[in-house]
C-alpha positions in Angstrom: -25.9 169.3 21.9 -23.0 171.6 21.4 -21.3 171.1 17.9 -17.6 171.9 18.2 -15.5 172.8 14.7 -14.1 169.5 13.6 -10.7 168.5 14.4 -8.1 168.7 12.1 -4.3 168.4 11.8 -1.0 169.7 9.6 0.7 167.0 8.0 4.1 166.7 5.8 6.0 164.0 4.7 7.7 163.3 8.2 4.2 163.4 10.3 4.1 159.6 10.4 8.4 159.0 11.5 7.3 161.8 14.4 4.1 160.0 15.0 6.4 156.5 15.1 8.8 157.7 17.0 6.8 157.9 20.4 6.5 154.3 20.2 10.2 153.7 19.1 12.4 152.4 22.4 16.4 152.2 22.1 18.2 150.1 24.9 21.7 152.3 23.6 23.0 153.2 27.4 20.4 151.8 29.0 20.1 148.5 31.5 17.7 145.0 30.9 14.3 145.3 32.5 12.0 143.1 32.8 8.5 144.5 31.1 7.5 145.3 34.2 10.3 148.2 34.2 12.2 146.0 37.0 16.1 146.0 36.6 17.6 142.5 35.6 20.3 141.2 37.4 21.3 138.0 35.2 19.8 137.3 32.3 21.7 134.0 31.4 20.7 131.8 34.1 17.6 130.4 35.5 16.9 130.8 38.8 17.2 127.4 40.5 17.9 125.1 43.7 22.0 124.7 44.2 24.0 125.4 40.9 23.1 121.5 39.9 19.5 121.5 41.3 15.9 122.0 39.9 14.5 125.4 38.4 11.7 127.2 40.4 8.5 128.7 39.0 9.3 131.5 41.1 11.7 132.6 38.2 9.5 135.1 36.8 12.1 136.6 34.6 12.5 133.2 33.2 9.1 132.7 32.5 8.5 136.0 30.8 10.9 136.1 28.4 10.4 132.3 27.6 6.6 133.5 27.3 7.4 136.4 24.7 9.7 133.9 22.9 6.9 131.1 22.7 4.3 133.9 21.3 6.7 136.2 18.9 5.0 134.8 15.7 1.8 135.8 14.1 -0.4 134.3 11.7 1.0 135.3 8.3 -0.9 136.1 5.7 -2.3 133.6 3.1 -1.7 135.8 0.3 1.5 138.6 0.0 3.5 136.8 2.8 6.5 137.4 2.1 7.2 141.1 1.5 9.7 144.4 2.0 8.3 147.8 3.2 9.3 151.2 2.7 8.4 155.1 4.2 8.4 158.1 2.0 5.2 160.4 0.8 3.8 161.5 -2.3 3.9 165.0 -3.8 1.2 165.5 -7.2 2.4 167.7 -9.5 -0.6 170.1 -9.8 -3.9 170.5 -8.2 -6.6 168.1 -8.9 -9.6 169.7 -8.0 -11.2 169.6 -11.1 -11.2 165.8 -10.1 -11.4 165.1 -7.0 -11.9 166.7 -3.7 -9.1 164.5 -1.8 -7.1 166.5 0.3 -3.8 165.2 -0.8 -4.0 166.1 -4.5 -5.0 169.9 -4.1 -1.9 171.4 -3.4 1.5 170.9 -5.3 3.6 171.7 -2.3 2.0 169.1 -0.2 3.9 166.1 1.1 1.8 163.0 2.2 3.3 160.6 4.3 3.1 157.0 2.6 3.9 153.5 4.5 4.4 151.3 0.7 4.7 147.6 0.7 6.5 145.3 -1.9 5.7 141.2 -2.0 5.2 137.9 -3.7 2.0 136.0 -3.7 2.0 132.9 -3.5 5.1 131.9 -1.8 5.4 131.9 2.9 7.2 134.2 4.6 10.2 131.9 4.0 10.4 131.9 0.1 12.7 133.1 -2.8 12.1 136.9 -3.4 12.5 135.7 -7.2 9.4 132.9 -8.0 7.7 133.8 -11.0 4.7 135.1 -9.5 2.4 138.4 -9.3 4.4 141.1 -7.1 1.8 143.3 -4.3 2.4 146.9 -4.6 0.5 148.7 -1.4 0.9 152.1 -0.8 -0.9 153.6 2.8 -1.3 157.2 2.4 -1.6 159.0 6.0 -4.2 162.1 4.9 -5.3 164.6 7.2 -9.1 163.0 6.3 -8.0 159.6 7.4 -5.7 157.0 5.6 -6.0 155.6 1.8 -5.0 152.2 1.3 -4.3 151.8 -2.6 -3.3 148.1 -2.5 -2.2 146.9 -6.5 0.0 144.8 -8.2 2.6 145.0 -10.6 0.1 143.2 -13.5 -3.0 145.5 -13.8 -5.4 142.4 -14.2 -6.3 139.4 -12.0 -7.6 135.6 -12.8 -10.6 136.0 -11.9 -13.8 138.5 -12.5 -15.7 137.6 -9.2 -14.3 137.5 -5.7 -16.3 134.4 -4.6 -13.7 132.5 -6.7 -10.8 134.1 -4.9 -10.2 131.2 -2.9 -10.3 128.7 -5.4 -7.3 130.4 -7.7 -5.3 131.0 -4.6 -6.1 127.2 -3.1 -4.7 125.7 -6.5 -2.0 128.3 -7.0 -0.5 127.3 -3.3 1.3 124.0 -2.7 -0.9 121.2 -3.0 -3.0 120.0 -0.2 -1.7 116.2 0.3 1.9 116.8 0.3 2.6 120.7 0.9 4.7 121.0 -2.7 5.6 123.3 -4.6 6.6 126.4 -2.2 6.1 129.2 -4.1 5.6 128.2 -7.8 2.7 127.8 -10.5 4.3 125.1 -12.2 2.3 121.9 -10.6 -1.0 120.0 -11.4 -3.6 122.1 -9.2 -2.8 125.4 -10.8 -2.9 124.1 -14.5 -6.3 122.4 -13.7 -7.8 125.0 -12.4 -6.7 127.6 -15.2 -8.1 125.3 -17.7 -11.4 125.7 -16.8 -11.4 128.9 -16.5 -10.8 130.8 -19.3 -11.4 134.3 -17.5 -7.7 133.6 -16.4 -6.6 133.5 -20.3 -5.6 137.5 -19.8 -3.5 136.9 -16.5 -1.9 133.9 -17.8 -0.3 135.5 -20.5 1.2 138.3 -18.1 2.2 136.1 -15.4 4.2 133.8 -17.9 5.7 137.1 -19.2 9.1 139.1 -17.9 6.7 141.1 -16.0 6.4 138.0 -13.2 10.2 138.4 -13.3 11.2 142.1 -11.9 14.7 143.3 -11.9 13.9 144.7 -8.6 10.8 146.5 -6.5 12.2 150.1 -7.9 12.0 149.0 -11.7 8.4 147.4 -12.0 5.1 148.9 -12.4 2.4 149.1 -10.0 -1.5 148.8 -11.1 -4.7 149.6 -8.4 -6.0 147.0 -11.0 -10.0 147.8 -10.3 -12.1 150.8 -11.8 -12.5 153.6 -9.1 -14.3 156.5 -9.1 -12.6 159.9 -8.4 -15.4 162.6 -7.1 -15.2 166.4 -7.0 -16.4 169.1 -4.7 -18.8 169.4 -7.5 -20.5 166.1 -6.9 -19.1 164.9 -10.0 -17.8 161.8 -10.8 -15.9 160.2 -13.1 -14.3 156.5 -13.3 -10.0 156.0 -13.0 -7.5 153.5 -13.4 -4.6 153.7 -10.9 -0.7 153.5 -12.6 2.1 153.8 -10.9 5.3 154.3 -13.3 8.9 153.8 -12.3 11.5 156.6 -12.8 14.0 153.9 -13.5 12.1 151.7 -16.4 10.7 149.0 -16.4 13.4 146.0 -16.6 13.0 142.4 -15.7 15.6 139.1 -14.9 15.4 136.0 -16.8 14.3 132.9 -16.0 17.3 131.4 -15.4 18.8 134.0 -13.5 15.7 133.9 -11.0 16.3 130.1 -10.4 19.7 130.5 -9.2 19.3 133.8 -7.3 16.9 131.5 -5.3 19.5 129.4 -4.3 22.5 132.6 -4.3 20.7 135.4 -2.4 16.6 134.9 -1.8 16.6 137.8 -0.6 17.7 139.7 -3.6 14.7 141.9 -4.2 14.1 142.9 -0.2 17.9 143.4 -0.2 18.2 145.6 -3.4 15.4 147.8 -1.7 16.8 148.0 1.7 20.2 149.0 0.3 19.7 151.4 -2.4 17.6 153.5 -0.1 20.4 152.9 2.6 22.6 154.6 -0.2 20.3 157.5 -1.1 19.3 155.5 -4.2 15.7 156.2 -3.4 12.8 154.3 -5.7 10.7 156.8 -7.1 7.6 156.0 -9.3 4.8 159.0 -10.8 1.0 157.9 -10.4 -0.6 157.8 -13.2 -4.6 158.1 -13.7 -6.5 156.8 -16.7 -9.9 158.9 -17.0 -12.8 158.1 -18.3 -16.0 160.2 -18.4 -19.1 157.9 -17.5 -20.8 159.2 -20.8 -17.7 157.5 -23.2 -17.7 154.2 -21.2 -19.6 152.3 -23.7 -17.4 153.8 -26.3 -14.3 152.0 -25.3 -16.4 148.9 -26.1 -14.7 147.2 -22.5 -16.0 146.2 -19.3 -14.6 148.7 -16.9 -16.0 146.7 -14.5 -14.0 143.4 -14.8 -10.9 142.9 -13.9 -9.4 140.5 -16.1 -9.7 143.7 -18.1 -7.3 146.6 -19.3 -8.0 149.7 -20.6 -5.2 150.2 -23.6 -3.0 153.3 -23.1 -3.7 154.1 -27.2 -8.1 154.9 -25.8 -7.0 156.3 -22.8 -3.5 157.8 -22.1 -1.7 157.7 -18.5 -2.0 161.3 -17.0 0.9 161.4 -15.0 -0.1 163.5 -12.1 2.4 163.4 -8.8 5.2 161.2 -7.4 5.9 159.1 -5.4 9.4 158.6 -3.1 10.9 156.1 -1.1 13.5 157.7 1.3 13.6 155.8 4.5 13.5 151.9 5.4 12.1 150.5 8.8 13.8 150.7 12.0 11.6 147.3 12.6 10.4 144.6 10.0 7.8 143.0 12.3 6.9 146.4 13.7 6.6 148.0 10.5 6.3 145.7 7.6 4.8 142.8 9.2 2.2 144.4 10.8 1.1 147.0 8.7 -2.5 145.9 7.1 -3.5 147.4 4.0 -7.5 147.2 3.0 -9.4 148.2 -0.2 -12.1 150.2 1.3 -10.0 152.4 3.1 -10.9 155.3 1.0 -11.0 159.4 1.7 -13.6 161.7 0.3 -13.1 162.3 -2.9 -12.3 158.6 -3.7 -15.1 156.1 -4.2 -15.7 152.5 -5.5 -17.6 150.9 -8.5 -19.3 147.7 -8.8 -16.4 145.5 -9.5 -17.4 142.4 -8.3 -13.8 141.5 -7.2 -13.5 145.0 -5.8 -16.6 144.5 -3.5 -15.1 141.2 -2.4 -11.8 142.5 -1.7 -13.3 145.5 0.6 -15.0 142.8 2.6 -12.1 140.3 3.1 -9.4 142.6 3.8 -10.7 143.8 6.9 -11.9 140.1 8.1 -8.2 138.6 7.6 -6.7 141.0 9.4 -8.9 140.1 12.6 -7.1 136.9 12.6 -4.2 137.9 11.3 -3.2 140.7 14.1 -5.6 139.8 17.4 -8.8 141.4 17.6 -10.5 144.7 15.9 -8.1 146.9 17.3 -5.0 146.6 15.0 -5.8 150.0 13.3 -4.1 151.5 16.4 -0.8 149.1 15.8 1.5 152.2 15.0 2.1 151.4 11.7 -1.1 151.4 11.2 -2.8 154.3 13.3 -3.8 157.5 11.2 -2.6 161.0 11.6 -5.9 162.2 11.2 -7.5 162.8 15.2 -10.0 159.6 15.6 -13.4 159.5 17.8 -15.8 157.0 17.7 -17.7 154.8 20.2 -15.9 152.0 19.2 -14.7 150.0 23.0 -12.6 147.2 24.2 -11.3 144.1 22.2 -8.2 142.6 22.5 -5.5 144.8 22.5 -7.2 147.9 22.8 -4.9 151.3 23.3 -6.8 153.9 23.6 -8.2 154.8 26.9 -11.6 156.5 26.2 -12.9 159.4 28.9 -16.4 160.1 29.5 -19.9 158.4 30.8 -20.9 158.6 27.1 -20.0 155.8 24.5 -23.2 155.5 22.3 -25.2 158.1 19.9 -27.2 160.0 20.1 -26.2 161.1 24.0 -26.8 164.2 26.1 -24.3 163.3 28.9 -21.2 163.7 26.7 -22.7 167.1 24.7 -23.2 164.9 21.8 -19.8 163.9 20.9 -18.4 163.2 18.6 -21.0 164.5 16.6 -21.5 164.7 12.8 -19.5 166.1 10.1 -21.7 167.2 7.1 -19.8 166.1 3.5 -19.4 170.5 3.4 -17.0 169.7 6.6 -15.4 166.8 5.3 -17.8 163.9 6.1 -17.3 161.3 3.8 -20.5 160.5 1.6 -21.1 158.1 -1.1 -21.6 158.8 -4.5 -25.2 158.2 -4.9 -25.1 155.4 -7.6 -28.7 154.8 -9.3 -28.4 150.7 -8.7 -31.7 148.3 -10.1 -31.9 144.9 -10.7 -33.0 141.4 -9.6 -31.2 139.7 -7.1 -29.6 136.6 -8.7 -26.0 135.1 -9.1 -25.0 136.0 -12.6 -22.4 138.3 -14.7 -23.2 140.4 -17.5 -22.0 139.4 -21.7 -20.1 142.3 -21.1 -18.0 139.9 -18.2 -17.9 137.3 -21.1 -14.8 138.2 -23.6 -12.1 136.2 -22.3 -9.7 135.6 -24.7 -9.3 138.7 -27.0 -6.9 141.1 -24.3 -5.1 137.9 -23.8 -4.1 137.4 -27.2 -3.6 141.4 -27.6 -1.1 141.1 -24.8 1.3 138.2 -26.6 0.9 139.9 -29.7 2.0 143.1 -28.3 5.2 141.7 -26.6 8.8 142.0 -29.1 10.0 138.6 -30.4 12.0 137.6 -27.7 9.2 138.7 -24.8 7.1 136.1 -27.0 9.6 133.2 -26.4 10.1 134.1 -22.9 6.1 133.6 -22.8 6.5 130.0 -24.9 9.4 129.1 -22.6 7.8 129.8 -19.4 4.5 127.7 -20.4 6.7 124.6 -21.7 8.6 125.4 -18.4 5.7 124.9 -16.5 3.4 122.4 -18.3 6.2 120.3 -18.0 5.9 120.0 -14.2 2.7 118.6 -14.9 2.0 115.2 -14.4 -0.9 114.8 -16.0 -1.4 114.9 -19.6 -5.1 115.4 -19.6 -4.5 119.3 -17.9 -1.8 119.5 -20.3 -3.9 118.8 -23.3 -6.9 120.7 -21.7 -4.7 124.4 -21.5 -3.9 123.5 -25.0 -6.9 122.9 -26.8 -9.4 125.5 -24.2 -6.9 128.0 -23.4 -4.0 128.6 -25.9 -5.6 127.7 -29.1 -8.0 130.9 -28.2 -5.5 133.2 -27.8 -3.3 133.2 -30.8 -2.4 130.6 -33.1 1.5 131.1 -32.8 1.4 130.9 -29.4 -0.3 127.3 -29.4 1.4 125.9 -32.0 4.8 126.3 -30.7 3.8 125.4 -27.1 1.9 121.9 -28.7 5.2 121.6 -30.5 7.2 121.8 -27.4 4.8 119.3 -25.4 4.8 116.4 -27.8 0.4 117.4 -28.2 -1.6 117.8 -31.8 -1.5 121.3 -32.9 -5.5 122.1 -32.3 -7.3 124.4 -34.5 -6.9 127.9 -33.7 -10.5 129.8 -32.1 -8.8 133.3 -32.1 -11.1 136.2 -31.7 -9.0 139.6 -32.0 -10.7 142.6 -30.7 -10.5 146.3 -31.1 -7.0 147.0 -30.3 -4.7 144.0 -31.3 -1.4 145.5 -30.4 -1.0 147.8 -27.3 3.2 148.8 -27.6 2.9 150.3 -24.0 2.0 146.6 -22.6 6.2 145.5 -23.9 9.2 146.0 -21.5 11.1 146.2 -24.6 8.9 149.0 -26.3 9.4 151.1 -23.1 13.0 150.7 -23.3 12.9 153.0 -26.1 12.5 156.0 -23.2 16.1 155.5 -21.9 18.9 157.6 -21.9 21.7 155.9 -23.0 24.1 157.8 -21.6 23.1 157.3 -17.5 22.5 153.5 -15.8 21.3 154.8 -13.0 21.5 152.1 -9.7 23.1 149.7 -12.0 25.1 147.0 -11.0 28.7 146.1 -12.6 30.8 142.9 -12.0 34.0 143.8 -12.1 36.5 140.6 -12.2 40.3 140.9 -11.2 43.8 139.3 -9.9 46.6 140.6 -9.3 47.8 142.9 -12.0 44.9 143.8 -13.3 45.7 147.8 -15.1 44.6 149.9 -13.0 44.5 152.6 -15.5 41.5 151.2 -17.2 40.2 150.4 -13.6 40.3 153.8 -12.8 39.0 155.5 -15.8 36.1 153.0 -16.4 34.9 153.6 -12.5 35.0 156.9 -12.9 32.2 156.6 -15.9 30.1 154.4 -14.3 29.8 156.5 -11.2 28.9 159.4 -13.2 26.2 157.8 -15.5 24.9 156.9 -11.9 26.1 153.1 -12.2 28.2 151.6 -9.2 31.0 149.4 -9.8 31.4 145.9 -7.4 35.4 144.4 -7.5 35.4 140.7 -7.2 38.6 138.7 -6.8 39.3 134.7 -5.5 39.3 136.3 -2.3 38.7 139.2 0.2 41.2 141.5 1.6 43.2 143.9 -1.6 44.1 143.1 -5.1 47.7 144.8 -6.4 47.1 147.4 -9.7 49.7 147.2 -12.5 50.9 150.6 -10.4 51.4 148.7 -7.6 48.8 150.2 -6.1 46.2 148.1 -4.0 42.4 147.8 -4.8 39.7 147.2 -1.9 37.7 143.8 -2.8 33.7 144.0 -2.6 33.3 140.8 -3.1 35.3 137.0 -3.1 33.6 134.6 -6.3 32.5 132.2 -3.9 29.8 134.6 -2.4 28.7 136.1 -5.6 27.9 135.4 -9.3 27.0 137.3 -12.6 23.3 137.1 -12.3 23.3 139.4 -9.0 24.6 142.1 -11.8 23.6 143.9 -14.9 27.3 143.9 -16.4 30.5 142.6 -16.3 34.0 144.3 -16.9 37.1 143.0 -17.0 40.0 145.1 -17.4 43.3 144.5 -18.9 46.6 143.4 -17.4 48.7 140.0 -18.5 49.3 138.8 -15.3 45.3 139.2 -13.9 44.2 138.1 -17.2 46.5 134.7 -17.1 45.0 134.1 -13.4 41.0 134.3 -14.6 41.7 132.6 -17.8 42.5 129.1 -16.0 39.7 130.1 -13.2 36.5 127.9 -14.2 34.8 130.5 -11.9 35.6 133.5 -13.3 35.0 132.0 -17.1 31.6 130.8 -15.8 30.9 134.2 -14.1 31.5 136.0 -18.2 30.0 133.3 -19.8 26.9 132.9 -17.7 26.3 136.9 -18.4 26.5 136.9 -21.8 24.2 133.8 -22.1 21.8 136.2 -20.0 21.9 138.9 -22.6 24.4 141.5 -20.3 26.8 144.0 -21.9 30.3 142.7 -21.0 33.4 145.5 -21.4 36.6 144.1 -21.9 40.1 146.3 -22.2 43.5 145.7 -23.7 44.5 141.8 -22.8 41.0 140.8 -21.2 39.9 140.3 -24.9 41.4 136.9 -24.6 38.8 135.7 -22.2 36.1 136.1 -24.7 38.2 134.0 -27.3 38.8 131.8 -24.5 35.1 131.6 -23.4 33.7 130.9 -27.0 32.6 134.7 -27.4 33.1 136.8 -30.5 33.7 140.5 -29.4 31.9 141.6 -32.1 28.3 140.1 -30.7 25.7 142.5 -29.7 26.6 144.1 -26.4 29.9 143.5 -26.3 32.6 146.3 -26.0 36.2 145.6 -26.3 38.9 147.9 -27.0 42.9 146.7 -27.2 44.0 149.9 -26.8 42.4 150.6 -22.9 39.1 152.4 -21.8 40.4 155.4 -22.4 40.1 154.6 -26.2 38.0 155.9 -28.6 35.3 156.2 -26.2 34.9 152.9 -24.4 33.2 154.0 -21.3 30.8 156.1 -23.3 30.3 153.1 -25.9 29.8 150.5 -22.7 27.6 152.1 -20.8 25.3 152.6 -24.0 25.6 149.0 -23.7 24.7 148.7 -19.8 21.6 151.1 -20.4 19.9 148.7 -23.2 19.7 146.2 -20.3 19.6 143.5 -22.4 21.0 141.7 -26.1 18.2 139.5 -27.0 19.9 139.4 -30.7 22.8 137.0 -29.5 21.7 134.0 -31.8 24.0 132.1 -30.4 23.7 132.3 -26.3 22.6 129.2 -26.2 25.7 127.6 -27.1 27.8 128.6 -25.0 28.3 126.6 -21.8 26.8 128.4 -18.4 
């Protein structure tokens, strides 16, 4: 057998677009064919017997494109339906050698080629971007060794420890069975029952009830590979890691409130935000982050890296923060692209390598199985999005949908009449090889006491949240328990779940459900408080002079003074911000110069929670107008209920007076004398960077 050097390939961060674009067809300047390649004469028309008569089955342009139309739709999937996809590549920051042997973190000035996908969990293709929910965060790296599927989420735990049990959580976390309701929502009987007996959810809970189910958008959430891995070096060396992935732009969430109506003002908001910053050069970026940990210090940390209801607190191990990652091109085709891409957990290079995870084990099976349903048939590795950049040969044949037309007499191993190809590679040329794990035991169905701590990270995560995190947490669990019908589940989260995890927590959500206050069972562990774990803690890392991305409501009529206009537009773009002008109606609005303004947006197609601020500038005559507009009261109101800075100049003062807001409340910034006044701008976009006022004591009262 001859034995050829291996095959191998250059690769930079526009491989996969020039590897796309041989599949990519525009009909610009071109005329309709048939799939066949045969020219179309009349395309709206059947072909039939007089202009009044019977269609004939000899129409076989009719019956092809009523046969692709019937057969456009493919299974979606049961979990992550509904999602957004982006292309970009990754870049580390240094070489990684000492750790790991993957091609893609050797060389600083490399440029990987990533395919990353963004999505819900529990909701169809056809729900709200904005449920409270768990949020996928897949990233496909294209490698010359072959590709690296990295599929996480934005919580870095899941509800259960074993994947046998995966369908159960995601059967009671979908609509119910019997009448196909909720779409897309937790709060309902099945879920609650199910999480009440089983109190390796406690940890989950607690996030999934938190802002962090509740993103701003894809570009300002983090993303978690969730499971223990194990990174490998040329060495043979191994060591365990925890995948991060941390947002340039902070981590920032909506409310509650805010989510509920964007579902009903623009469910599309997250997909949208994505597709449109990058449109705009805006383009997400995120660093990965590894946690390390040496096999010899795992019983140190006193945690079962092996469970995944389980976090390893940044205060034992801190986030090296090794490369980044950046989204700078959207899909020239959703189904093409992001529908059909399929992600799996044991899509691994050498280099990387698993652990014994239970759920991880689980996950590498099922990934692959669904996507035989899912997309046809074994072949959907060569669906574009999907195929490598790295050369493949194999003696894999046939199948539905198969591409690739194999040459030669030879399609088994070993073999003589094809030289031996494709022979071997040894793990010196790049062959992958397992890290050879000692494993002994008995084979039973059991988990280890270390699987068996269920409540003590749960109650470190609420403790760890700032005051106001905490009563998102309580409000989200009233919020939901209330959808409960019965009181038995309600009682049963109570007195199993909550009173376990801390005994504010249970009190207050008792309180709020009309139920006896149980004793508290807390058990606190090694860490109680992990700052890292708070939204609000994190916010601390801002600048507070840039608002990069963000989103300002501008309201306006006629007269508005276009001085202030001017001057507080020009601050915003330069901190990075962009400002959106919204009148009664499209067309212009007339300046106090006279001179006119381009509307973005009419009120009836927009509202304050699709922003992170509101400004209203000066101007008697615009000011009278939007005083006696219910709207555009609604519209300030509404945002300062939500916590948003609102900037106000000269004569728009009187709308917080009129509105029932003191301008001297947190996050408010007025000035009489016009932006240009003792440093407005500066002073409001301080405002705009804190994201949020949770110390307005008195939101609540005012009427939104």
């Amino acid at each position: 057998m001859n034995k050829k050097t291996p095959d191998t390939v250059s690769i930079d961060a526009r491989s996969k677009d020039e590897a796309l674009a041989r599949d990519r067809s525009n009909p610009t300047g071109h005329r309709m064919t048939s799939d066949q390649g045969i020219p179309i004469e009349n395309t709206d028309n059947s072909l039939r017997v007089g202009a009044r008569g019977p269609t004939l089955l000899e129409d076989f342009h009719f019956r092809e494109k009523i046969m692709r139309f019937d057969h456009e739709r493919i299974p979606e999937r049961v979990v992550h339906a509904r999602g957004s996809g982006a292309h970009g590549y990754f870049q580390p920051y240094e070489s990684l050698a000492d750790l790991t042997k993957a091609n893609l973190f050797q060389d600083p000035s490399k440029k990987t080629p990533v395919f990353v996908r963004f999505s819900t969990v529990a909701g169809s293709r056809g729900s709200m971007d904005t449920a409270r929910d768990v949020r996928g965060f897949a990233v496909k790296f294209y490698t010359e060794e072959g590709n690296w599927d990295l599929v996480g989420n934005n919580i870095p735990v899941f509800f259960i420890q074993d994947a046998i049990k995966f369908p159960d959580i995601i059967h009671a976390a979908k609509p119910e069975p019997h009448h196909e309701m909720p779409q897309a929502a937790s709060a309902h009987d099945s879920f609650w029952d199910f999480i009440s007996l089983m109190p390796e959810s406690a940890h989950m809970l607690m996030w999934v009830m938190s802002d962090r189910a509740l993103p701003r958008s894809y570009r300002m959430m983090e993303g978690f590979g969730v499971h223990t891995f194990r990174l490998i070096n040329d060495k043979g060396v191994s060591r365990f890691v925890k995948f991060h992935w941390k947002p340039k732009l902070g981590v920032h969430s909506l409310v509650w409130d805010e989510c509920q109506k964007l579902g009903g003002k623009d469910p599309d908001y997250h997909r949208r935000d994505l597709w449109e910053n990058i449109e705009k050069g805006n383009f997400p970026e995120y660093e990965l982050g590894l946690q390390i940990i040496e096999e010899k210090d795992v019983a140190k940390l006193g945690i079962e890296i092996l469970d995944s209801t389980k976090i390893i607190p940044e205060e034992l191990v801190p986030v090296r923060r090794v490369g980044k990652l950046v989204l700078d091109r959207n899909p020239t085709n959703f189904f093409a692209e992001t529908e059909q891409v399929a992600f799996c957990t044991a899509n691994v290079v050498p280099g990387i390598d698993f652990t014994d995870d239970p759920l991880l084990q689980g996950r590498n099976f099922s990934y692959l199985d669904t996507q035989l349903s899912r997309l046809g048939g074994p072949n959907f590795v060569e669906i574009p999005i999907n195929r490598p950049l790295a050369p493949v040969h194999n003696n894999q044949q046939d199948g539905f949908k198969r591409h690739t037309i194999l040459e030669g007499r030879a399609n088994y191993f070993p073999n003589s009449l094809g030289g031996g190809c494709p022979f071997m590679s040894s793990a010196a040329e790049g062959g992958y090889r397992h890290f050879p794990e000692k494993v002994d035991g008995e084979k039973l169905r059991a988990r280890g006491e270390s699987f068996q701590d269920h409540f003590t990270q749960a109650g470190m995560f609420y403790r760890s949240m700032s005051k106001p995190e905490q009563e998102h947490i309580i409000a989200a669990i009233l919020f939901e328990l209330g959808k409960v019908e019965r009181k038995e589940v309600r009682a049963r989260v109570v007195e199993q779940i909550l009173a376990k995890i801390d005994e504010e927590l249970v009190t207050q959500v008792a309180e709020g459900l009309g139920l006896p206050v149980p004793k508290p069972a807390v058990e606190k562990g090694k860490i109680d408080k992990s700052p890292a774990l708070s939204i609000e803690y994190m916010k601390k890392d801002a600048k507070k002079d840039a608002i990069p991305t963000r989103l300002v409501g501008v309201l306006v009529a006629d007269g508005f003074d276009a001085e202030d206009l001017s001057a507080t537009r020009a601050a915003i773009e330069k901190a990075g911000g962009q400002m959106v002008v919204i009148a009664k109606r499209l067309g212009t609005v007339k300046g106090s110069d006279g001179q006119p303004v381009m509307v973005d947006k009419s009120a009836l197609t927009t509202a304050s929670v699709e922003y992170d601020a509101v400004f209203v500038p000066g101007g008697a005559a615009s000011v009278a107008v939007l005083k006696k507009d219910a709207d555009a009261m609604h519209f300030i109101q509404e945002a300062y209920r939500h916590c948003k800075a609102i900037g106000v100049t000269r004569e728009a003062s009187e709308l917080l007076d009129a509105g029932g807001i003191s301008s001297s409340a947190p996050g408010i910034v007025a000035d009489a004398k016009g932006a240009r006044h003792h440093h407005f701008t500066a002073k409001f976009i301080e405002s705009i960077a804190e994201h949020r006022h949770w110390m307005r004591l008195d939101r609540n009262n005012v009427p939104a």
